[in-house]
Biotite code that builds the C-alpha atoms (Angstrom):
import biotite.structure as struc

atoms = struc.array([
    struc.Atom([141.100, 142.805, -44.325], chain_id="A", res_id=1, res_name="UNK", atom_name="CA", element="C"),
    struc.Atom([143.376, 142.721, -41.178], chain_id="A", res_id=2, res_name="UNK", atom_name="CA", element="C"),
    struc.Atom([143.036, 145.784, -39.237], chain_id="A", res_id=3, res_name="UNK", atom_name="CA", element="C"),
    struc.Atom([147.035, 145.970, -38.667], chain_id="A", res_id=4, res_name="UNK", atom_name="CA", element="C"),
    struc.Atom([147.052, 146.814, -42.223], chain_id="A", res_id=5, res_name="UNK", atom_name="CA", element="C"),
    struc.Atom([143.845, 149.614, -42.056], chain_id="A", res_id=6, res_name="UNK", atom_name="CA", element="C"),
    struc.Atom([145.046, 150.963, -38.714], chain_id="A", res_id=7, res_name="UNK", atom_name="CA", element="C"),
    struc.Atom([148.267, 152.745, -39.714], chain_id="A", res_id=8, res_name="UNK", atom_name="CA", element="C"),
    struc.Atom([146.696, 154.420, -43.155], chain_id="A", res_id=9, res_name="UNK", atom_name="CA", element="C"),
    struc.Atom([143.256, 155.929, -41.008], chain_id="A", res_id=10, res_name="UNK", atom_name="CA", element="C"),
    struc.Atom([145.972, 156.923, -38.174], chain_id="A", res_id=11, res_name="UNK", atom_name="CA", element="C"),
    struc.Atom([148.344, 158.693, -40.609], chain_id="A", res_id=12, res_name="UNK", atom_name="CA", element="C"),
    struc.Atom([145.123, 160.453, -42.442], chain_id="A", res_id=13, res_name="UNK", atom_name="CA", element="C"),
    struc.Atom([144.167, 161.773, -39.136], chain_id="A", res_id=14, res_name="UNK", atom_name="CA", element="C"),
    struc.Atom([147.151, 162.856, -38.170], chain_id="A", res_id=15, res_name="UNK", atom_name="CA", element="C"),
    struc.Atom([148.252, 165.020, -41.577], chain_id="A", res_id=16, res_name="UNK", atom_name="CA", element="C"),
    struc.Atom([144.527, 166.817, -41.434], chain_id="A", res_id=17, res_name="UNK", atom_name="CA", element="C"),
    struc.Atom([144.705, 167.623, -37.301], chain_id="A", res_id=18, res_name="UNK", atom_name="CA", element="C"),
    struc.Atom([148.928, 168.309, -38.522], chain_id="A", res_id=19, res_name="UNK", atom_name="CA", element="C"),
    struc.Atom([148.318, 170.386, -41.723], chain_id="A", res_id=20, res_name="UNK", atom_name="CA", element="C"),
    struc.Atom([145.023, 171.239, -41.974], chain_id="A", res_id=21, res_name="UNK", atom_name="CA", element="C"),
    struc.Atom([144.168, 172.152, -38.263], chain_id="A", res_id=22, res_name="UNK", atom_name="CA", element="C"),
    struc.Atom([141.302, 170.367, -38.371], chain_id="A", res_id=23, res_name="UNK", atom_name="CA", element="C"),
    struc.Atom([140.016, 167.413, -36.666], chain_id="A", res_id=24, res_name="UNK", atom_name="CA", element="C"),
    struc.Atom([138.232, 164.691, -39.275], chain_id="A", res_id=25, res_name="UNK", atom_name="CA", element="C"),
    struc.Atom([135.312, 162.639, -37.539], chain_id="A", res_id=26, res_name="UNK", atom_name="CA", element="C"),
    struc.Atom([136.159, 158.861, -37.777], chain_id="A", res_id=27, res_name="UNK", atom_name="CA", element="C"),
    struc.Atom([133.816, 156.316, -39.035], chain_id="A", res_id=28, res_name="UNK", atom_name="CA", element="C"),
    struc.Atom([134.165, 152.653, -39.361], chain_id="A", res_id=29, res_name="UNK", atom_name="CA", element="C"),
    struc.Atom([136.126, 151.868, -42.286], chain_id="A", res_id=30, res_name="UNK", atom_name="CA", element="C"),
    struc.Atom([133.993, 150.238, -44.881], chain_id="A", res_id=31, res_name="UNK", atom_name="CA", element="C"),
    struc.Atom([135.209, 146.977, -46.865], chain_id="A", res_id=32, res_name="UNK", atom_name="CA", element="C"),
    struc.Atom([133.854, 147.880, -50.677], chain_id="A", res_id=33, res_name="UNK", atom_name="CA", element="C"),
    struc.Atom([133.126, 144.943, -53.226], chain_id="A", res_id=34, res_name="UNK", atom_name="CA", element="C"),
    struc.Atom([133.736, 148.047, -56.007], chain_id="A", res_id=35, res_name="UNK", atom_name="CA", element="C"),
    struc.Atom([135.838, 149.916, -57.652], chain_id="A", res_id=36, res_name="UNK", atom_name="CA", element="C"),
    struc.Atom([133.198, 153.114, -57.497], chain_id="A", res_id=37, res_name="UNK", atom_name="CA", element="C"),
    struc.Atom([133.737, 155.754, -55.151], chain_id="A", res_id=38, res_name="UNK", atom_name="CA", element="C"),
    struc.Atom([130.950, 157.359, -53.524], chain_id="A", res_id=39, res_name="UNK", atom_name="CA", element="C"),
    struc.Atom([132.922, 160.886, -53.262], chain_id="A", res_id=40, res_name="UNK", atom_name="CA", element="C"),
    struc.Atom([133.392, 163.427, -56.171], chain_id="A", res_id=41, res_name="UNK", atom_name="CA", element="C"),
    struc.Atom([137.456, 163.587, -55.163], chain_id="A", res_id=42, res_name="UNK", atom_name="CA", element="C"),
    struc.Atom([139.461, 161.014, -54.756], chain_id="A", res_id=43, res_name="UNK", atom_name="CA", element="C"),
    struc.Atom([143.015, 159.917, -54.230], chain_id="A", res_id=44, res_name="UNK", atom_name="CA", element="C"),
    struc.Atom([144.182, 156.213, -54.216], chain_id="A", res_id=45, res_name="UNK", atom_name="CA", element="C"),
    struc.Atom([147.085, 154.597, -52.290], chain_id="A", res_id=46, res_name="UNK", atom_name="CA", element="C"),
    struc.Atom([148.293, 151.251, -53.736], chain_id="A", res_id=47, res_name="UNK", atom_name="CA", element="C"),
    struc.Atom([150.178, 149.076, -51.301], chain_id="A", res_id=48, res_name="UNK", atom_name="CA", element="C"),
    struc.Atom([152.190, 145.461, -52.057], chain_id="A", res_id=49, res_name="UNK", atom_name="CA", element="C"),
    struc.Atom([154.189, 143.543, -50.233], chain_id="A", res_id=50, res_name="UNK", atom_name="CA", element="C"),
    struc.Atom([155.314, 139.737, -50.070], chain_id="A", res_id=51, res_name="UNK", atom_name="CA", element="C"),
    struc.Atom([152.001, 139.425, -48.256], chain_id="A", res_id=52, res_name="UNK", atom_name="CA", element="C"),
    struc.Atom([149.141, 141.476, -49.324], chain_id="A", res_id=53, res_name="UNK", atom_name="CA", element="C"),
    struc.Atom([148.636, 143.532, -51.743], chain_id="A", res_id=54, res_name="UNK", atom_name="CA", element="C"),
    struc.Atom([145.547, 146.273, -52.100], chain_id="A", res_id=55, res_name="UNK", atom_name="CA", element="C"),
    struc.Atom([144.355, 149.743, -51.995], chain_id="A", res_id=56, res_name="UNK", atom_name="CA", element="C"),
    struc.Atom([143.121, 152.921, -49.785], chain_id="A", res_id=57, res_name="UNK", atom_name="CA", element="C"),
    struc.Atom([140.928, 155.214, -50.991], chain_id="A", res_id=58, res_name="UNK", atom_name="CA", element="C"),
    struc.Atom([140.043, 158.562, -49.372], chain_id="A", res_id=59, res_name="UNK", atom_name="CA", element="C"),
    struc.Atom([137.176, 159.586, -51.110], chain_id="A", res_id=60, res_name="UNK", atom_name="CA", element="C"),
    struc.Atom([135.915, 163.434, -50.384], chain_id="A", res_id=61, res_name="UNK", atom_name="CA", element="C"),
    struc.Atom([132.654, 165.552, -51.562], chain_id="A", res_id=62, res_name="UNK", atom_name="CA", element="C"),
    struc.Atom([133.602, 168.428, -53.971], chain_id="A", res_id=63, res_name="UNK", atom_name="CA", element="C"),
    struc.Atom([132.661, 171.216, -51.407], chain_id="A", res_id=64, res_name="UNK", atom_name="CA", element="C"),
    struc.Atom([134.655, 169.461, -48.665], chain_id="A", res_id=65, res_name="UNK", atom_name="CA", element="C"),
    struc.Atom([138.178, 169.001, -51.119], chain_id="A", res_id=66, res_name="UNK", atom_name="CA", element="C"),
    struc.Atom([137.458, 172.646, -51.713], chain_id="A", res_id=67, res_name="UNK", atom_name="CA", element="C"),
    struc.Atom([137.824, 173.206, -48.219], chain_id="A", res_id=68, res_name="UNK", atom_name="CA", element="C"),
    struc.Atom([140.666, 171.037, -47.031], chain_id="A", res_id=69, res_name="UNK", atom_name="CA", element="C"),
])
């Protein structure tokens, strides 16, 4: 996956959390999954398609830390 597609999601997740939330995330290296399993208990999906690519983000949260946010 090109990063000029990753980039703008993890940039816009940060941003809404520091924005919103008041919080500031910790950023990892984004992880390429050969699954459809999340490893969180919460999760929300974001489907993107174009003429190019076509795919999906998933942010992927621990119960105590959706309760929190």
């Amino acid at each position: 996956m090109n990063v000029k597609y990753i980039n703008p999601f993890i940039e816009a997740v940060m941003n809404t959390m520091e924005t919103i939330l008041r919080v500031k995330p910790e950023r990892l290296a984004p992880v390429l999954k050969d699954s459809s399993l999340t490893q969180g208990d919460i999760s929300g999906i974001i489907g993107f398609t174009s003429k190019d690519i076509s795919g999906a983000v998933a942010l992927s949260f621990p119960t105590q830390t959706a309760l929190k946010v």
